[in-house]
C-alpha positions in Angstrom: 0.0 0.0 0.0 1.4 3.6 -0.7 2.0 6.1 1.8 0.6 9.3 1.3 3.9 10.9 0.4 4.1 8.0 -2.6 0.7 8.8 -3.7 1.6 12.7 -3.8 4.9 12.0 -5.6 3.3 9.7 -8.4 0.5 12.1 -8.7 2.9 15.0 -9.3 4.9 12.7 -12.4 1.8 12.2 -14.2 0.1 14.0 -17.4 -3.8 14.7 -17.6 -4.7 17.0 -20.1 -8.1 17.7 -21.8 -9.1 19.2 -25.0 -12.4 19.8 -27.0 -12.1 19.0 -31.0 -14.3 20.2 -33.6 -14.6 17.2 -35.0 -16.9 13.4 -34.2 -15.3 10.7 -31.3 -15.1 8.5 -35.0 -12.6 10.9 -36.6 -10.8 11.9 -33.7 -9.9 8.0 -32.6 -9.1 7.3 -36.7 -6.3 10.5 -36.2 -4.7 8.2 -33.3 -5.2 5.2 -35.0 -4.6 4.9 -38.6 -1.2 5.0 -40.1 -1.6 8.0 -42.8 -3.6 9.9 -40.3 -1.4 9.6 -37.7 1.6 10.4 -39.6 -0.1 13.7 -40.5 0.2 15.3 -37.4 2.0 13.4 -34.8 5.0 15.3 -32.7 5.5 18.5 -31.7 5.4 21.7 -33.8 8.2 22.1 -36.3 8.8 17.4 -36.4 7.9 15.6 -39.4 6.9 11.9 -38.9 9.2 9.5 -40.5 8.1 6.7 -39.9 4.8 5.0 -38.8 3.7 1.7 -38.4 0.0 0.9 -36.1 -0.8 -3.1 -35.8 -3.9 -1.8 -33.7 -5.1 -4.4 -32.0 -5.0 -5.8 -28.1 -1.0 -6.6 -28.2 -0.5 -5.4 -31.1 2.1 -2.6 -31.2 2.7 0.6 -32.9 6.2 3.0 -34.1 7.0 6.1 -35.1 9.9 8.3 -35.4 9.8 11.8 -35.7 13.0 14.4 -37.2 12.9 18.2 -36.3 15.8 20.6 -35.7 16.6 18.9 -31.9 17.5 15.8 -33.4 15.4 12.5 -34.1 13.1 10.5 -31.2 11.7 7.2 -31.6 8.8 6.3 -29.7 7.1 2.7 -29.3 4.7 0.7 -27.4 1.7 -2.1 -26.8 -1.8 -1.1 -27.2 -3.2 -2.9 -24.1 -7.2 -1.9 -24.6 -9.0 -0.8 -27.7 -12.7 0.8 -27.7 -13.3 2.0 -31.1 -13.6 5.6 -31.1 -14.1 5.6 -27.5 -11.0 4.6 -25.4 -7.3 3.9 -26.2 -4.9 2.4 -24.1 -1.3 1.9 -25.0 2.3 2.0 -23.6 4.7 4.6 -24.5 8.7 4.2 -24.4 11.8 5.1 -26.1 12.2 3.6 -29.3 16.1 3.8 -29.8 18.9 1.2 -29.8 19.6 2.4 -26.4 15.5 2.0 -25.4 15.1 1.7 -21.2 12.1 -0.1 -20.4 12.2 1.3 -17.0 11.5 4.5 -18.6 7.6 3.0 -20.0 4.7 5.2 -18.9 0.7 4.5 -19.8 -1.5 6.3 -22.4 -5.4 6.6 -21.5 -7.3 8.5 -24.1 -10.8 8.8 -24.0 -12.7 10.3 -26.6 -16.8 11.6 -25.7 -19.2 13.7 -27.7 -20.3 16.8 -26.8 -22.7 18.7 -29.1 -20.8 18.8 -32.0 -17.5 18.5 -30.7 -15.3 16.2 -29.0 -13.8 15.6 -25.7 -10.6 13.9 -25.6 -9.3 13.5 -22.2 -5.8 12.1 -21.9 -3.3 11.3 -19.0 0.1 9.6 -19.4 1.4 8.2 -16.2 3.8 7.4 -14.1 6.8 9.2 -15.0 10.1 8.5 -13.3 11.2 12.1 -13.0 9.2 15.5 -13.4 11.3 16.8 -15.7 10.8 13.8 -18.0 6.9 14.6 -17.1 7.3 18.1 -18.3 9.4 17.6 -21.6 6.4 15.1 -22.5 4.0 17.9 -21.7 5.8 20.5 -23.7 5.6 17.4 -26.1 2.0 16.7 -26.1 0.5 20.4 -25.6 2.4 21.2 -29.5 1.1 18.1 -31.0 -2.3 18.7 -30.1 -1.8 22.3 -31.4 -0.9 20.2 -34.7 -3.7 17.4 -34.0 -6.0 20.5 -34.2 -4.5 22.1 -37.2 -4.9 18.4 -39.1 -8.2 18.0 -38.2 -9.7 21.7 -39.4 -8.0 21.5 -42.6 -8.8 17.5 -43.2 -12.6 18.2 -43.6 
């Protein structure tokens, strides 16, 4: 059982963000989940994606690696539960030669209508460090900025 010091700590290395979409739970979940989609908007302001690959399904894993001006990242994982266009659960690690598994974190996404909009809620937990919490917040809040961008001009 955790103390309630470990509870704060791990509660202080995790990522819960929300954000509303202008677009349906249906296209919203395809934008995390299919491979040209995905690819379209994935990383941080200023990345490209080069490379993608999604076997979406409960075991199945996904990769990507992005390239920007700070270099090249590689990122990997398991998808661990699928609810189309409602819930997607995955792990998240380094994808380099030099990977550290201790370094995995959890992805929860849900997706919920609202009006005509979307609601994606979205947490990533539990980080080792906060500074490897923040970087991946820097990390996130851009690509959602992009994630946004795909989706208005992808009508």
């Amino acid at each position: 059982m955790k103390t309630t010091s470990e509870k704060q700590i791990s509660q202080h290395k995790v990522i819960d963000i929300i954000k509303v979409f202008d677009t349906t739970p249906q296209r919203l979940f395809k934008a995390w989940t299919n491979e040209k989609d995905f690819s379209a908007w994935f990383g941080p302001e200023s990345f490209e994606v080069i490379y993608c690959k999604i076997d979406l399904r409960v075991g199945g894993s996904w990769r990507s690696g992005i390239s920007g001006n700070e270099g090249e990242f590689w990122m990997e994982g398991k998808y661990i539960e699928i609810v189309e266009n409602e819930r997607l659960v995955f792990s998240f690690n380094d994808g380099s030669v030099n990977k550290k598994p201790e370094l995995e974190t959890i992805i929860t996404i849900t997706f919920s209508k609202s009006e005509n909009k979307t609601i994606m809620k979205f947490n990533q937990s539990v980080f080792k460090t906060v500074e490897a919490r923040d970087d991946h917040f820097r990390g996130w809040s851009s690509g959602f900025i992009c994630l946004s961008n795909y989706l208005l001009n992808s009508k």
